[in-house]
C-alpha positions in Angstrom: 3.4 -41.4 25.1 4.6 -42.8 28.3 6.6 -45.8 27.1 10.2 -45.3 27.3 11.8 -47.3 24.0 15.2 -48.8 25.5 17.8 -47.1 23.8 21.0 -48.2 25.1 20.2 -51.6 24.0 18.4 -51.2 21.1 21.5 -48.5 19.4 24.1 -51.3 20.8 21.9 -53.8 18.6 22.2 -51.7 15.5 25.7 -50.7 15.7 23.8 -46.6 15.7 26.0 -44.9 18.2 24.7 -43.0 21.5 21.6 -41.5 21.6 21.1 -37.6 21.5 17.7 -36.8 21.5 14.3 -38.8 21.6 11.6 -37.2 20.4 8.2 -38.6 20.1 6.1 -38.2 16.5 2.6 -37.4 17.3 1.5 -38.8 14.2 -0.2 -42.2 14.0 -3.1 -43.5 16.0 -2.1 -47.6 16.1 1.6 -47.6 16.6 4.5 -45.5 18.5 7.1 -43.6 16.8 10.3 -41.7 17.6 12.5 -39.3 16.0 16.0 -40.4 17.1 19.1 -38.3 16.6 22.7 -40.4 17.7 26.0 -39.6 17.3 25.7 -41.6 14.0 23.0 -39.9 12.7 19.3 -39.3 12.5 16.9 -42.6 12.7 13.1 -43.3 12.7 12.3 -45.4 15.8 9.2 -47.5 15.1 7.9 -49.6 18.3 5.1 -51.8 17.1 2.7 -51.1 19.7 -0.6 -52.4 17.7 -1.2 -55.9 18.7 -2.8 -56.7 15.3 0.1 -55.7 13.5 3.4 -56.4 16.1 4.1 -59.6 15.3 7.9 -60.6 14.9 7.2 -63.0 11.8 4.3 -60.6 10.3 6.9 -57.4 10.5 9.8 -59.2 8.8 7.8 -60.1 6.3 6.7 -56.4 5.8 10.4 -55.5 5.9 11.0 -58.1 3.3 8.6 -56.5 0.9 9.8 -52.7 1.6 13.6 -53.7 0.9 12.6 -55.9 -2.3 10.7 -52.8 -3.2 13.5 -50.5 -3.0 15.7 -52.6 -5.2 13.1 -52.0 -7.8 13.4 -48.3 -7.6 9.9 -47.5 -5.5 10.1 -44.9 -2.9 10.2 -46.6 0.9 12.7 -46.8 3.8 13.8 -50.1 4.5 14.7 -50.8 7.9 18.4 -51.1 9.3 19.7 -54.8 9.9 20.8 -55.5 13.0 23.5 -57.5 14.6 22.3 -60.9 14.5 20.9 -60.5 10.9 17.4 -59.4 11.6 15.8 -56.5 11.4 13.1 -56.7 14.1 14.5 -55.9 17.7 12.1 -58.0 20.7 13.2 -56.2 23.8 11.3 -57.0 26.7 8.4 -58.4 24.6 8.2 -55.4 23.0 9.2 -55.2 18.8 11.3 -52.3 17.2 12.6 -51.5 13.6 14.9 -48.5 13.5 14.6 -46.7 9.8 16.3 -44.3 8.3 15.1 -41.1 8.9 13.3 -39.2 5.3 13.4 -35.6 5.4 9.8 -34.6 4.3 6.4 -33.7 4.5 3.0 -34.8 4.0 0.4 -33.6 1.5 -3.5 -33.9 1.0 -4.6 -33.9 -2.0 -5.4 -30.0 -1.5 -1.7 -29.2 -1.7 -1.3 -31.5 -5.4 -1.9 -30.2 -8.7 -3.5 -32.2 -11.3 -0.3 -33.3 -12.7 1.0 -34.7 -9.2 -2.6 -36.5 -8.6 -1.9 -38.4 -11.6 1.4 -38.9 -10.2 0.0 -40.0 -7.3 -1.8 -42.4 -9.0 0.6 -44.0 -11.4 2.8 -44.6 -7.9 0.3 -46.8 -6.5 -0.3 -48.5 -9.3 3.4 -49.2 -9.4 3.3 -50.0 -5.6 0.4 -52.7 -6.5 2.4 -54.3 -9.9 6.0 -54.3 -7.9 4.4 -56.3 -4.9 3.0 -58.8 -7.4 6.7 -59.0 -8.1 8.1 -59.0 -5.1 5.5 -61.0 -3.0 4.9 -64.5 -5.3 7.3 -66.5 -2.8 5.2 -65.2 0.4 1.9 -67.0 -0.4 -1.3 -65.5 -0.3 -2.3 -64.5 2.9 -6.2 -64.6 3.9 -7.8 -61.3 3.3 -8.5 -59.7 5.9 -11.8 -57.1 6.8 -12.1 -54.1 4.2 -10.4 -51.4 6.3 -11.7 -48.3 6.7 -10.7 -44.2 7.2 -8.8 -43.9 10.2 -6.2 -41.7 11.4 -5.9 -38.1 9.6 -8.8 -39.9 7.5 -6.3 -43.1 6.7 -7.4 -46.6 7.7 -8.2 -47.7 11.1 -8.4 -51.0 13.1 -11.9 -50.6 13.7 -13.5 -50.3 10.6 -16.0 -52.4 9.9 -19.6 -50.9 9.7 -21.1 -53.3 11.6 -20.2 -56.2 13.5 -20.3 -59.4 11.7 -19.5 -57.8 8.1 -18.5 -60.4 6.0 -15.5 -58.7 4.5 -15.7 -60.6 1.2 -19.4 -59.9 0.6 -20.0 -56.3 2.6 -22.0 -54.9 5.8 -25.2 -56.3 6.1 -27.5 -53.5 6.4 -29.2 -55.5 9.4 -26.2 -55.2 11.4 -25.3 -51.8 10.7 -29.6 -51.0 11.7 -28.4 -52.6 14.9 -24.8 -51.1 15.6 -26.9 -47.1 14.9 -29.8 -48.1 17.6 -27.0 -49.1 20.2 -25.0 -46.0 19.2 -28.0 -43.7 19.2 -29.0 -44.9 22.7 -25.0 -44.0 23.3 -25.2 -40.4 22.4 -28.6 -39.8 23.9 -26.9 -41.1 27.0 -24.1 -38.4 26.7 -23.9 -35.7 29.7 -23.6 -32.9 29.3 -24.7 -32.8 25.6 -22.5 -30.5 23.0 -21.4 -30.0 19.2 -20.4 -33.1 18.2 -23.0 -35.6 20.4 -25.7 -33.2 18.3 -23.7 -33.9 15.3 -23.6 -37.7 16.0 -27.4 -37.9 16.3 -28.1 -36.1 13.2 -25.7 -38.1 11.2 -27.0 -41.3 12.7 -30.8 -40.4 11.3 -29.2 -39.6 8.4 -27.6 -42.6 7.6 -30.0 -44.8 9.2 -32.7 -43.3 6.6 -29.9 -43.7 3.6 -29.8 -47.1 4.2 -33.5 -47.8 4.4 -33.6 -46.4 0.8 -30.4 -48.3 -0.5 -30.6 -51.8 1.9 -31.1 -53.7 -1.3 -27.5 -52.6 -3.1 -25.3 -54.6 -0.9 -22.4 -55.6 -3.0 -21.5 -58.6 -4.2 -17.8 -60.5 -3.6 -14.7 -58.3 -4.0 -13.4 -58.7 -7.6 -9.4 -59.1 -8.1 -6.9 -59.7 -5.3 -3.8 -59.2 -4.1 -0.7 -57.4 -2.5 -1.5 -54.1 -1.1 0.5 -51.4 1.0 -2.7 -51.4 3.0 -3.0 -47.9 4.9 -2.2 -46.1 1.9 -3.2 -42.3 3.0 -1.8 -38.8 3.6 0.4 -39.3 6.8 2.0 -42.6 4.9 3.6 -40.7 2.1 6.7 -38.3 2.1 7.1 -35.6 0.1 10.5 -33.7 -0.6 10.6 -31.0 -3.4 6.9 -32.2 -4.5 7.8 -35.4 -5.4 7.2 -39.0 -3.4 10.4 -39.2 -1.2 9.4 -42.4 0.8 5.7 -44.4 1.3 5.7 -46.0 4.8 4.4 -47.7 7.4 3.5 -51.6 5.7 2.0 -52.8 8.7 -1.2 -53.1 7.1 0.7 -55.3 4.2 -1.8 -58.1 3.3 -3.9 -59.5 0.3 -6.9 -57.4 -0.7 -9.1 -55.9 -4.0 -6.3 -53.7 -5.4 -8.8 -51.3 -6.6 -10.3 -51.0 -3.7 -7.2 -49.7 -1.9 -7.0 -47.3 -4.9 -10.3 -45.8 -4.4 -10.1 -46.0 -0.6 -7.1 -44.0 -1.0 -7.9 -41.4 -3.4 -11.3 -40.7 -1.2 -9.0 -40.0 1.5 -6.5 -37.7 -0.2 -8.7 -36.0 -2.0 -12.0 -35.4 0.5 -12.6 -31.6 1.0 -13.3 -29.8 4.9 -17.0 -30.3 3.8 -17.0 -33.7 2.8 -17.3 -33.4 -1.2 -14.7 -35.4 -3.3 -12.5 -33.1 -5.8 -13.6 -35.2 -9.0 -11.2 -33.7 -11.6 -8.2 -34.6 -9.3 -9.7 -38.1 -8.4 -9.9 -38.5 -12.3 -6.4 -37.9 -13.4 -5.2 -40.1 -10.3 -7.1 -43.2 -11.0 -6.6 -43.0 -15.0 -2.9 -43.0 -14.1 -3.3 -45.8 -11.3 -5.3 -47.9 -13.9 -2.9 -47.3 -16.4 -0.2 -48.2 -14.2 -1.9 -51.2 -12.2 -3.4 -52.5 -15.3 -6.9 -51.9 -14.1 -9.6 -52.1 -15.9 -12.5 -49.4 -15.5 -15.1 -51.9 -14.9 -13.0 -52.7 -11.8 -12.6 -49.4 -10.5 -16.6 -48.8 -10.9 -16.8 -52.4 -8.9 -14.6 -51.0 -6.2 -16.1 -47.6 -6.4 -19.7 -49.5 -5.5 -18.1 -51.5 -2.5 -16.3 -48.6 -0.6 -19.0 -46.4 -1.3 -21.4 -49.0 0.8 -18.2 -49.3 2.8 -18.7 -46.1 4.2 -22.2 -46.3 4.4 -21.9 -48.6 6.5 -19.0 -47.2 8.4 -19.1 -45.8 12.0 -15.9 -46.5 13.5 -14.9 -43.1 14.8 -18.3 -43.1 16.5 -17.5 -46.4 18.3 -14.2 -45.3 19.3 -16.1 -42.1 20.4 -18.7 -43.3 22.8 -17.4 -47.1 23.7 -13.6 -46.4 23.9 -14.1 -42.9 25.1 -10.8 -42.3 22.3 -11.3 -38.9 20.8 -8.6 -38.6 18.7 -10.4 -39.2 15.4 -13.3 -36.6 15.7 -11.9 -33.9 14.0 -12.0 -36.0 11.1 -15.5 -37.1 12.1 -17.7 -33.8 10.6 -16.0 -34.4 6.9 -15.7 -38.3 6.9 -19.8 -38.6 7.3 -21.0 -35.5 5.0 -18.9 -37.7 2.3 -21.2 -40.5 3.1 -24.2 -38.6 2.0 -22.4 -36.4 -0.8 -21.3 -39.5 -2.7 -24.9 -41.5 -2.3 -26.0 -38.6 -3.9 -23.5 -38.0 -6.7 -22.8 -41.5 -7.1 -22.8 -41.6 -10.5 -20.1 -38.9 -11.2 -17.8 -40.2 -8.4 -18.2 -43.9 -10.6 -17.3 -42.0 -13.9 -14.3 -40.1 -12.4 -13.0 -43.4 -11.5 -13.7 -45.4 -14.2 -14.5 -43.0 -17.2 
């Protein structure tokens, strides 16, 4: 990170003494973060690089939702309020929230027993009812693309399949056919050739032929909307004596298919090294989140069907690969499309552990 946050002013704004240290968090592909230790404590320094999330009026309304949220008991950080009332800091065009900081840690679904899946579950679904709560003065804002895995296998800004998905109906296959030709032409490009272009070509036959076979199960509308954390993964949750100490980073805050954020998030959490899903965990976490949301299993199988084409359709990491030359995400890259192929071939027992 070479961007220097400006300290001086930004402590002088929240009244949060002189800065100690400043330490960069590596964590997080769209945004900027900073561990910040003053002489009136320890802070989470957010600068809201992204420009599809920075927006002064977009974050206050985020940090609207998380402080309404904690008054309600669920598990965020709220940010700090500065001196003239807000609690988005514009320095130099540039937008900073300063949080408390959470001791914690972050788990996969690897690391949770059964029991803490379902609890796991049951705190989305609480996260989905409380914003229904929280949210009713704030309009409903226009839904915005399905999103995608992205960093550490969360969401991503880039994750539409194809170009010219329509978000409310799905990829069209005919897009996606287009988007692998261009990408294949990409990686046969690549000099010198290694692993992971060979890996690219072979996933991109693969999914090419999977969609020749399944072209004609393009789902239909999304079913039920509304509030959503939006980027609700691994690296947004904080654990502290294995339980939930604090869910952040809203910035993806916005009106979408609930379930689909549940099953989007439990296909991230609990996705093994070789792309398999763990099914008995993914089934104690989304009876809990139905019981909790109020979701019906019909739903969840609905949801099930659109982020399973979703990912079919899905090559973000790819693009950021070959046309952004951004490697970051390609560890994630050898699990994230074996799951494509696992679940088109157990699709039926991936819809029953949701669902059944």
């Amino acid at each position: 990170m070479s961007h220097t946050p400006p300290l001086g002013a930004l402590l002088r704004q929240y009244a949060a003494g002189s800065a100690l240290t400043c330490d960069p968090v590596e964590q997080g592909l769209l945004n900027r973060g900073y561990r910040l230790r003053t002489t009136h404590g320890r802070y989470f320094l957010k600068h809201h690089f992204d420009p599809e999330t920075a927006d002064p009026v977009a974050i206050d309304r985020q940090h609207r939702a998380t402080q309404r949220l904690a008054d309600l008991g669920v598990p965020v950080a709220p940010p700090l309020t500065g001196a003239d009332g807000r609690t988005v800091a514009v320095i130099g065009g540039h937008a900073y929230a300063l949080h408390p900081w959470i001791d914690g840690r972050h788990r996969h679904g690897g690391q949770l027993t059964t029991q803490q899946c379902a609890r796991l579950g049951a705190l989305l679904g609480v996260v989905h009812a409380s914003l229904e709560r929280v949210m009713p003065t704030e309009g409903r804002a226009p839904a915005a693309p399905a999103e995608g895995a992205g960093p550490t296998g969360a969401t991503g800004s880039d994750a539409k399949g194809a170009e010219g998905a329509d978000p409310a109906r799905g990829a069209d296959p005919a897009d996606t056919f287009a988007l692998i030709d261009r990408l294949l032409a990409q990686v046969r490009r690549h000099r010198p050739c290694d692993s992971f272009d060979e890996l690219a070509l072979h996933r991109l036959l693969e999914r090419r032929a999977l969609l020749e076979r399944h072209a004609d199960r393009r789902p239909p509308q999304g079913g039920s909307v509304g509030w959503v954390h939006g980027d609700f993964h691994p690296f947004n949750l904080l654990y502290r004596d294995g339980e939930p100490a604090a869910i952040v980073d809203w910035d993806r805050l916005g009106v979408h298919p609930r379930a689909e954020e549940a099953v989007r998030a439990a296909v991230i959490f609990f996705v093994r090294p070789v792309g398999t899903l763990d099914l008995a965990k993914v089934r104690a976490y989304a009876r809990a989140y139905r019981r909790t949301a109020g979701a019906t299993p019909s739903e969840l199988a609905a949801a099930v069907h659109r982020v399973w084409w979703e990912r079919l359709n899905d090559f973000w990491m790819l693009r950021w690969h070959y046309e952004r030359g951004d490697t970051r995400a390609d560890p994630q890259f050898p699990a994230a499309s074996a799951l494509a192929v696992w679940w088109t071939r157990e699709y039926d027992a991936v819809c029953e552990a949701f669902a059944g």
